[in-house]
C-alpha positions in Angstrom: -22.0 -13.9 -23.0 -24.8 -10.7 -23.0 -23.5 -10.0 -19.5 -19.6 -9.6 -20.6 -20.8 -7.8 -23.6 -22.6 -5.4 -21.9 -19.7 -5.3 -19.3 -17.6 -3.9 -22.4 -19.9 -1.2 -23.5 -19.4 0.7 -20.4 -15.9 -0.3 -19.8 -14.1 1.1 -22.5 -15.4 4.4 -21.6 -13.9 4.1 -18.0 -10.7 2.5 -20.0 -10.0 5.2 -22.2 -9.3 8.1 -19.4 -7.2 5.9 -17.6 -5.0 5.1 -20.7 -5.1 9.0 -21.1 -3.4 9.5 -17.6 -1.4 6.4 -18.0 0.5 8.7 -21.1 -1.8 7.0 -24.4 -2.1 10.1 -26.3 -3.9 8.0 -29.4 -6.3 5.5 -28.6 -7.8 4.0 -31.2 -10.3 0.8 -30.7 -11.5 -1.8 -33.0 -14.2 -5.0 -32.6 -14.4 -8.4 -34.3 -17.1 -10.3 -33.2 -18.9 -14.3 -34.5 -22.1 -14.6 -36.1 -24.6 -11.8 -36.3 -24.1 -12.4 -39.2 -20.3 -13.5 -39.8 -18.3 -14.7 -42.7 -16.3 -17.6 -43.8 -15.5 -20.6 -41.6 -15.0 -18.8 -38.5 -18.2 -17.1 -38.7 -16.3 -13.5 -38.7 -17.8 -10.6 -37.9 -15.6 -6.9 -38.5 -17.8 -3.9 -37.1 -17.7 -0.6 -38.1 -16.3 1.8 -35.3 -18.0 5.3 -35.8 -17.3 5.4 -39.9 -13.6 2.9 -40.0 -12.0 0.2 -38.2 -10.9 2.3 -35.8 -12.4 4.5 -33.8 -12.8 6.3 -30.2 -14.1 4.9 -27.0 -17.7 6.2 -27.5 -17.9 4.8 -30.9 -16.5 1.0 -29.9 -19.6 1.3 -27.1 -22.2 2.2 -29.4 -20.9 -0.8 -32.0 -20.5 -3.4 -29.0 -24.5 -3.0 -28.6 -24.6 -5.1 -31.9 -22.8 -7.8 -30.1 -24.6 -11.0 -30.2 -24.8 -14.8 -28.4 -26.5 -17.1 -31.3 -23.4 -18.1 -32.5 -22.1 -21.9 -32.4 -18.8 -21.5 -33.3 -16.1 -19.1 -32.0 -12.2 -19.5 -33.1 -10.3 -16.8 -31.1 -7.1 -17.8 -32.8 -9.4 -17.3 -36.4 -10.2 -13.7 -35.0 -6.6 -13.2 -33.9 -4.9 -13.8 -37.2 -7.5 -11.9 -39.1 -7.0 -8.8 -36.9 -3.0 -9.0 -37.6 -3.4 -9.1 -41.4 -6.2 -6.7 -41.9 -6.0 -4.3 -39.3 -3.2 -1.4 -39.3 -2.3 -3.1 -36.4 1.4 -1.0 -34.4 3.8 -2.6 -32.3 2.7 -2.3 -28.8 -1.4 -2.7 -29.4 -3.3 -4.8 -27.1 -5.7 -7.1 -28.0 -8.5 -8.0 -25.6 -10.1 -11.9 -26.3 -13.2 -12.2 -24.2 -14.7 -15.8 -24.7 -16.4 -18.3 -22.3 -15.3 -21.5 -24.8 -12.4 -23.2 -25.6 -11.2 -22.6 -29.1 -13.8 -24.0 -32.2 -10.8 -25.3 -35.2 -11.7 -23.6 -37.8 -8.5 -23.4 -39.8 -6.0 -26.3 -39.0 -2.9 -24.3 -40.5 -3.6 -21.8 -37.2 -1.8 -23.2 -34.1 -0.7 -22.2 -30.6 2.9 -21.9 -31.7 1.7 -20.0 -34.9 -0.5 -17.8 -33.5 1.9 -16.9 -30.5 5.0 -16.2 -33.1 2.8 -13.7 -35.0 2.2 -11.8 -32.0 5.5 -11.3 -30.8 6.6 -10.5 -34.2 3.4 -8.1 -34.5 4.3 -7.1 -31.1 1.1 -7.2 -29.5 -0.1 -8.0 -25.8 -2.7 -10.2 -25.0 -5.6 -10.1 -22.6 -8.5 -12.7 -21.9 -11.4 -12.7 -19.9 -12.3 -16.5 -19.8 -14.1 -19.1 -18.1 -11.0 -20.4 -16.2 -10.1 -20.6 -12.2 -7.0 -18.7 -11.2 -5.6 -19.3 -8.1 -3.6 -17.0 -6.0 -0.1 -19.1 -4.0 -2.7 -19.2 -1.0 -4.9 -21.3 -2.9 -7.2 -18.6 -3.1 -9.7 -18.0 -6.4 -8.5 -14.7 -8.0 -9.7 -12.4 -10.4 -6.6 -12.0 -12.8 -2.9 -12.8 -13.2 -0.4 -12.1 -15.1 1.4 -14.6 -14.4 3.3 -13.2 -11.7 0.7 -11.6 -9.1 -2.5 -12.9 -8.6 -5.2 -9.7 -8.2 -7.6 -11.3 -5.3 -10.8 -9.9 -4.3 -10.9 -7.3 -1.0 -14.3 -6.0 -1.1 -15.0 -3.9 -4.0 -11.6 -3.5 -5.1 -8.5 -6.2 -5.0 -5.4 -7.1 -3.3 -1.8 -8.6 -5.0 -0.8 -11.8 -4.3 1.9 -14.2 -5.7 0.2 -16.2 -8.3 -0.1 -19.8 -7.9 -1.9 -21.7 -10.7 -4.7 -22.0 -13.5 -7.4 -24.7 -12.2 -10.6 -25.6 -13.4 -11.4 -23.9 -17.2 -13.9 -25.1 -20.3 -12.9 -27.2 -22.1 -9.0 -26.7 -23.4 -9.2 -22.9 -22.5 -6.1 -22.8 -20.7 -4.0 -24.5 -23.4 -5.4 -22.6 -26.3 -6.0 -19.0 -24.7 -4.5 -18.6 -20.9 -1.4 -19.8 -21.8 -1.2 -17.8 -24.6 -2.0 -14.8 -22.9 0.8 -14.7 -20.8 3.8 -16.6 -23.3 3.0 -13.2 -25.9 4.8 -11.2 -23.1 2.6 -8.4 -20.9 -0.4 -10.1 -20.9 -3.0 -10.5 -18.2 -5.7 -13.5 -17.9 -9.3 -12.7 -16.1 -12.3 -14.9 -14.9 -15.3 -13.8 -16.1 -16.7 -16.2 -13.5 -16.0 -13.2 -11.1 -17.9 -10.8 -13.3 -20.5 -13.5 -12.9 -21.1 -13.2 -9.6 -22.1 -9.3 -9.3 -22.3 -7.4 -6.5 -18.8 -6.4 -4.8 -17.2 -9.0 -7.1 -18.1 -7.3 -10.4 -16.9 -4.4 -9.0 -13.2 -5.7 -8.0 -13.6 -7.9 -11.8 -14.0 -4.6 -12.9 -11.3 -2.7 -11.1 -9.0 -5.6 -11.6 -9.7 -6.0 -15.3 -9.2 -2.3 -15.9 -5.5 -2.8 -14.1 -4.7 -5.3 -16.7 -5.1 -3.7 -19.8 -3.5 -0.6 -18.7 -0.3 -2.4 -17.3 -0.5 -4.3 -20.6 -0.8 -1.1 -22.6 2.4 0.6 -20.9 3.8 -2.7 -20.4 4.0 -2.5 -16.6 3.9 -4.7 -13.4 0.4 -4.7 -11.3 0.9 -1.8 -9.3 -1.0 1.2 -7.6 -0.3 4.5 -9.3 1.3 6.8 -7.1 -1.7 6.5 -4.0 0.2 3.3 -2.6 3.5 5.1 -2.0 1.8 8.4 -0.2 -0.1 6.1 2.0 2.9 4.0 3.3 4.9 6.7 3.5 2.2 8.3 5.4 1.6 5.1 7.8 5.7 4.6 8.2 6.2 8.6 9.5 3.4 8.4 12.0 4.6 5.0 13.2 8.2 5.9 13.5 6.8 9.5 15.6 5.2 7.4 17.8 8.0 4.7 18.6 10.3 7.8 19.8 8.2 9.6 21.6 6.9 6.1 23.6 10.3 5.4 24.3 10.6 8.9 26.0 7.3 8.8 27.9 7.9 5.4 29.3 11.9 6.1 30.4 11.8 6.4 34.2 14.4 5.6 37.0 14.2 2.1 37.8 12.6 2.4 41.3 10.0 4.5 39.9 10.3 7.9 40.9 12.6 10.9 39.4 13.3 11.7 35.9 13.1 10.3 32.9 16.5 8.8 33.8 17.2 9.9 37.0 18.5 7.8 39.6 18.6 10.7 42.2 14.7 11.6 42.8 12.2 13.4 41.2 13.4 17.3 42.0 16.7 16.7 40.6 15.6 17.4 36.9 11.7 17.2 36.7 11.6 20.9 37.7 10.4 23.2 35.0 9.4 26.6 36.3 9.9 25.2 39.8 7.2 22.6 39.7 8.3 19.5 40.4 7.7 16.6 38.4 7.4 18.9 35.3 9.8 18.5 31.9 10.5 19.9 28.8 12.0 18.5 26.0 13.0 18.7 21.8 14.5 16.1 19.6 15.3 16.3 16.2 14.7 12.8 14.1 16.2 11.9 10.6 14.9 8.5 8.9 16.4 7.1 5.6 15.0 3.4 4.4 12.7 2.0 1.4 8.8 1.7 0.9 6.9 0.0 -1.4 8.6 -3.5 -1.7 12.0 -1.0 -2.1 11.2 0.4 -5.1 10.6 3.9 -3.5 13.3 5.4 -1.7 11.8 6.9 1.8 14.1 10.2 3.7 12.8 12.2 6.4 14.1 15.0 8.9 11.8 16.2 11.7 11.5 17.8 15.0 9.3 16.7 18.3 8.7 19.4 21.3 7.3 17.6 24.2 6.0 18.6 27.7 5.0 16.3 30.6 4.4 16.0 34.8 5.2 13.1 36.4 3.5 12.7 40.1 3.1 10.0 42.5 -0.6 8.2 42.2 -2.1 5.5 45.3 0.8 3.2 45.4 3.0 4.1 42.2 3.6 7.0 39.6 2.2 7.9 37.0 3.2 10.8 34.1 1.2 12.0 31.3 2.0 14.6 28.7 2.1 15.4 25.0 4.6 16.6 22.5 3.7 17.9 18.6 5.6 17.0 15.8 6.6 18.3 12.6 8.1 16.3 9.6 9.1 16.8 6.0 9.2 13.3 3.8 10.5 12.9 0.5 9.5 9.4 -1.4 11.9 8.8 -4.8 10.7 6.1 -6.9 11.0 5.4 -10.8 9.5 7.9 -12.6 7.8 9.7 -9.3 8.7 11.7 -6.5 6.4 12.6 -2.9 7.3 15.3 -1.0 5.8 15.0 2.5 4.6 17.5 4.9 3.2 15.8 8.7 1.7 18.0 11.2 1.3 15.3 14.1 0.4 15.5 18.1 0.3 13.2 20.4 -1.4 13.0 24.1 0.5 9.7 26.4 -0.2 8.7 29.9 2.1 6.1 31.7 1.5 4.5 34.9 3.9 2.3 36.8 3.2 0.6 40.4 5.2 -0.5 42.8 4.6 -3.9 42.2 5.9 -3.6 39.0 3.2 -3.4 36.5 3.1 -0.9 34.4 0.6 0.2 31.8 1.1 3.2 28.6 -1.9 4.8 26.3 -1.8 6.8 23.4 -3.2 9.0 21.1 -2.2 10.7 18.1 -3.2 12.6 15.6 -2.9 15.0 12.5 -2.5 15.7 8.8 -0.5 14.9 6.3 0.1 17.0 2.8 1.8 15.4 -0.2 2.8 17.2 -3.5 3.1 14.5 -6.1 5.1 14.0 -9.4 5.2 11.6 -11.8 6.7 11.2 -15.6 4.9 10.2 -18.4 7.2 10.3 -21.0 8.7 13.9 -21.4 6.1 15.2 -19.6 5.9 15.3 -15.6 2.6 15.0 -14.3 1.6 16.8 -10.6 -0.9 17.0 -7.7 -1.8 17.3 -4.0 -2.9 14.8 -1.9 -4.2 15.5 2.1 -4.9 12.9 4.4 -6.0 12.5 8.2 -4.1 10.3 10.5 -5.7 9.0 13.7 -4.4 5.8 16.1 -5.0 5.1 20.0 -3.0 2.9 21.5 -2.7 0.3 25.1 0.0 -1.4 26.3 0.5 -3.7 29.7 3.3 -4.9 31.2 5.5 -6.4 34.0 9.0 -5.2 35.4 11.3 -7.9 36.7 14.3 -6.4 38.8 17.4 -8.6 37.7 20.5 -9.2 39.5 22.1 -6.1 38.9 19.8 -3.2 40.8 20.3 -0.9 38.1 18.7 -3.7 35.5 15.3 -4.1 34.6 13.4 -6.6 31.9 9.9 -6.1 31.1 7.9 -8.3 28.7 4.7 -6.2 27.2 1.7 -6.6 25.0 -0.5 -4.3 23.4 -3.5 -3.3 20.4 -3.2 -1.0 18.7 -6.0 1.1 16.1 -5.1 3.4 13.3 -6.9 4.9 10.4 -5.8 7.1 7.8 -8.2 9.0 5.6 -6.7 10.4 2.2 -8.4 12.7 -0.1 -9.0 12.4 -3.7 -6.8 14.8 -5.7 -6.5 15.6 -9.6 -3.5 15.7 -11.6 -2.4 18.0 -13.6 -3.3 16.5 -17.0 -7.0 16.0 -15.2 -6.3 12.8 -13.9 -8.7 11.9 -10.4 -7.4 9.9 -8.2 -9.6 8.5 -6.0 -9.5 9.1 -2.2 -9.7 6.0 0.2 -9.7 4.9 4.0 -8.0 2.4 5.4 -8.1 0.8 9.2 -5.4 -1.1 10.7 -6.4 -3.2 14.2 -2.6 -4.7 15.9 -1.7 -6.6 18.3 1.9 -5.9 19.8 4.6 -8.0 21.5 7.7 -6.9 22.7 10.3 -6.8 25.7 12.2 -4.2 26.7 15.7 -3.7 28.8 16.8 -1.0 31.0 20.1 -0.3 32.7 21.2 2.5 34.4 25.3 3.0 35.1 27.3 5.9 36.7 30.2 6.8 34.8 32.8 10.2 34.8 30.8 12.1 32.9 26.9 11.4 34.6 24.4 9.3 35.2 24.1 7.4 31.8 20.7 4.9 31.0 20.2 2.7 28.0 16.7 1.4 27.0 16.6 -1.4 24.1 12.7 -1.9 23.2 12.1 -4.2 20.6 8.6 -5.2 19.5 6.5 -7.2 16.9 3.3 -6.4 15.4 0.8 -8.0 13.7 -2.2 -6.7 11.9 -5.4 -9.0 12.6 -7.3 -6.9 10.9 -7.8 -4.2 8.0 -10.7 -2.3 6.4 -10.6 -0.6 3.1 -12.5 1.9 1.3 -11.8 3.2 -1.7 -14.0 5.9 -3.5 -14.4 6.8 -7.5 -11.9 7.9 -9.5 -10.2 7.7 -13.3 -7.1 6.2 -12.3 -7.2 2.1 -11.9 -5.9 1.9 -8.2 -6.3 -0.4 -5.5 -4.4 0.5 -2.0 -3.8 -3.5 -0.6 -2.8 -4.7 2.2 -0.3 -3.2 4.8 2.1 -5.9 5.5 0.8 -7.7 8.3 4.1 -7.9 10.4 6.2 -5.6 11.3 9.1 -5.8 13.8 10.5 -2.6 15.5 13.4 -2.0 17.1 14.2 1.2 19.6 17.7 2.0 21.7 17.2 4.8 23.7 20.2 6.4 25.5 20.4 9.4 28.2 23.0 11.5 29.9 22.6 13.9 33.0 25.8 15.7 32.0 24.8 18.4 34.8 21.9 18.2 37.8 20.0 20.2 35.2 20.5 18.9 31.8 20.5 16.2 30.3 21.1 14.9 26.3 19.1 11.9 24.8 19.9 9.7 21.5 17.1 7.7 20.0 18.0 5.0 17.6 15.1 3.4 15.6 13.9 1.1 12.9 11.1 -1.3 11.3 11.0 -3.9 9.1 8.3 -5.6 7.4 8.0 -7.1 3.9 7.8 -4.0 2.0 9.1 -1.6 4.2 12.8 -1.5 5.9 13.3 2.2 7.9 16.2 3.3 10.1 16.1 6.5 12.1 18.2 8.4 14.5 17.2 11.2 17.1 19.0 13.4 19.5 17.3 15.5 21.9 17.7 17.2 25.1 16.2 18.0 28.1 16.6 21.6 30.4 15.2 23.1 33.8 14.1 26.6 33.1 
């Protein structure tokens, strides 16, 4: 046990800032400990925090040096009772067991069912740190539960995963102390085995650990404060750009040559300032849908201005171009609001032979400002986040000419690589969150129709791309900061769908609607664009 108890000295003192920003204006701490020496069956020990029971953060560090491991004989549920009718103990304190045995019976008149009715009538939460195996549903070892998510390892900090099961533990530790944990309502259970281990895994115990006795403290869920919903936001707003604006660069007349819907050659529309094969167009996007398993609303309005030329190349065509984007997000959650501000541009290049393959690249890139608020209690809580957004992106593919002439079907596949760098920012109330990176490799399969139709009013084309993606790999970072946070994983499939639909209504205009949308676990996003297109 001297490594946990030397685990505690310094982690109080990263605890107690975090409780701060978390909305604990008093924090008071208090320390029972066995042998050393103790007193009465149970080998007792009470320390003196500063000059009372109580005491601040830097006081419970300096007593916890005291902490010894000659003792034989440890009853948690001895120490547990003795806290609740000795210490001025309010409704909603946390206690905190840390213990690598099963329970010593010291006092038979103590029980499970005793011991768990005093603290819910005390209400007080419980957290452990024991020697016990918790499994995630994958059958993974995790560091913590509470008895919903799992909090798995990723490096030095930890992912959320649905929790599966207690395995392996000393002795009867999971009937006397895991259990308990969890039936006293808020509580969280931890392997100290993980703390064991050192390196990166003491660091994600540690992160981890810190995330359960906060969310036991406020009596919350495992979540990331406010850091998960800016970066999906920011991830979903870049992706959705980048779906319209593919759908635009790739949207050709079926034989290859004209506009971007044109059936009737290339100098019919592609000729901006008299130079054929040249275009110009604007669109303006709105997007309405749900982040963050739903529990943040996600609304966004925006505007794309593109420019591109479009020239015969060897034995097909190619076009390559770029448009810049500007979008304005808001994120509503419980408790928070994001406001969004993307600056984005992105460089494409599409080349299409006569055989019928046809291959698309892109690139994109820019920044993304979020002004952050959050309620802790009465009191709202703000800051400013600014992160960088980078992807690059190939696709290949083969056009098959159906029956109908006008028809074309073209199964695709593609990888995909983007990164997204976010700053740390402070709060208002001084709170740092930390700033992290995060790299997302995908691989991408899709098909995608085409059909162009003359009606009364103009050529009319209709383009239904639908795609699914999967992430094979991800790379986190996360940097230093006061605020427990981990960022997780990005749901690992996504499915998008786009419907793309142009008019000539004269031999020099023409209007466009873009319909859009992804869904993935956490994320469900719908989007609609109109835009149009003008020789000059």
């Amino acid at each position: 046990m001297a490594g946990e108890q030397t685990f505690l000295q310094q982690f109080v003192l990263d605890l107690d800032p975090a409780l701060a920003i978390a909305g604990i204006s008093t924090r008071n701490y208090g320390l029972i400990g066995f042998s050393g020496p103790g007193t009465g069956p149970a080998n007792l020990r009470e320390f003196t925090i500063g000059t009372t029971q109580l005491g601040t953060a830097q006081d419970f560090s300096i007593a916890a040096q005291s902490l010894v491991t000659t003792g034989s004989i440890e009853d948690g549920y001895s120490a547990i009772d003795y806290v609740l009718k000795n210490y001025p103990v309010s409704n909603g304190a946390t206690f905190v067991l840390v213990t690598d045995e099963d329970r010593d019976d010291t006092d038979s008149s103590l029980s499970y069912a005793s011991i768990l009715s005093s603290l819910q009538a005390a209400g007080v939460n419980l957290v452990s740190m024991l020697d016990v195996t918790i499994l995630n549903a994958n059958g993974d070892v995790a560091i913590a539960t509470d008895g919903t998510d799992a909090l798995t390892q990723d490096g030095v900090t930890f992912d959320s995963v649905a929790f599966g099961s207690f395995s392996d533990g000393f002795g009867t530790t999971i009937a006397d102390y895991a259990n308990l944990s969890l039936a006293a309502g808020g509580g969280c259970v931890a392997d100290l085995n993980q703390l064991r281990l050192g390196g990166e895994a003491a660091a994600a115990f540690a992160a981890a650990f810190q995330t359960c006795v906060v969310n036991a403290v406020t009596d919350s869920g495992i979540v990331a404060i406010l850091a998960l919903p800016i970066r999906d936001a920011s991830l979903t707003v870049a992706q959705n750009i980048r779906l319209q604006l593919r759908m635009l660069a790739q949207a050709m007349s079926n034989n290859g040559t004209g506009g971007i819907f044109s059936t009737q050659g290339a100098d019919v529309i592609d000729d901006m300032f008299g130079v054929k094969g040249l275009r110009g167009y604007g669109m303006a996007n709105a997007s309405f849908g749900s982040v963050n398993g739903g529990d943040d609303d996600l609304n966004s309005q925006g505007l794309s201005v593109g420019l591109d030329y479009t020239y015969s190349f060897g034995q097909g065509i190619a076009r390559f171009g770029g448009a810049v984007s500007f979008v304005d997000a808001t994120v509503d959650g419980d408790g928070s609001n994001i406001n969004t501000s993307a600056q984005l541009g992105q460089l494409y290049g599409v080349y299409r032979t006569a055989s019928g393959l046809q291959f698309t690249g892109d690139m994109q890139f820019g920044t993304i400002d979020s002004d952050t608020a959050r309620r802790i209690g009465a009191t709202s809580v703000t800051g400013s986040a600014e992160s960088d957004y980078r992807s690059i992106s190939f696709e290949a593919g083969k056009r098959f000419q159906l029956q109908n002439a006008n028809a074309v079907l073209m199964p695709f596949g593609g990888l995909q690589y983007e990164k997204l760098d976010q700053d740390s920012y402070t709060e208002s109330n001084g709170g740092e969150i930390p700033d992290f990176t995060q790299a997302l490799s995908t691989a991408r399969l899709g098909l995608r129709y085409e059909v162009t139709s003359i009606t009364s009013a103009g050529t009319w084309n209709t383009m239904i791309d639908a795609s699914f993606n999967h992430i094979y790999a991800q790379d986190i970072d996360v940097g230093s900061g006061t605020v427990p946070f981990s960022p997780g994983d990005v749901d690992e499939n996504r499915f998008d769908l786009g419907v793309n639909f142009g008019l000539e209504v004269s031999p020099t205009s023409r209007v466009m609607v873009s319909l859009g949308g992804s869904k993935s676990e956490d994320t469900v996003i719908g989007s609609v664009g109109l835009g149009f297109q003008m020789t000059f």
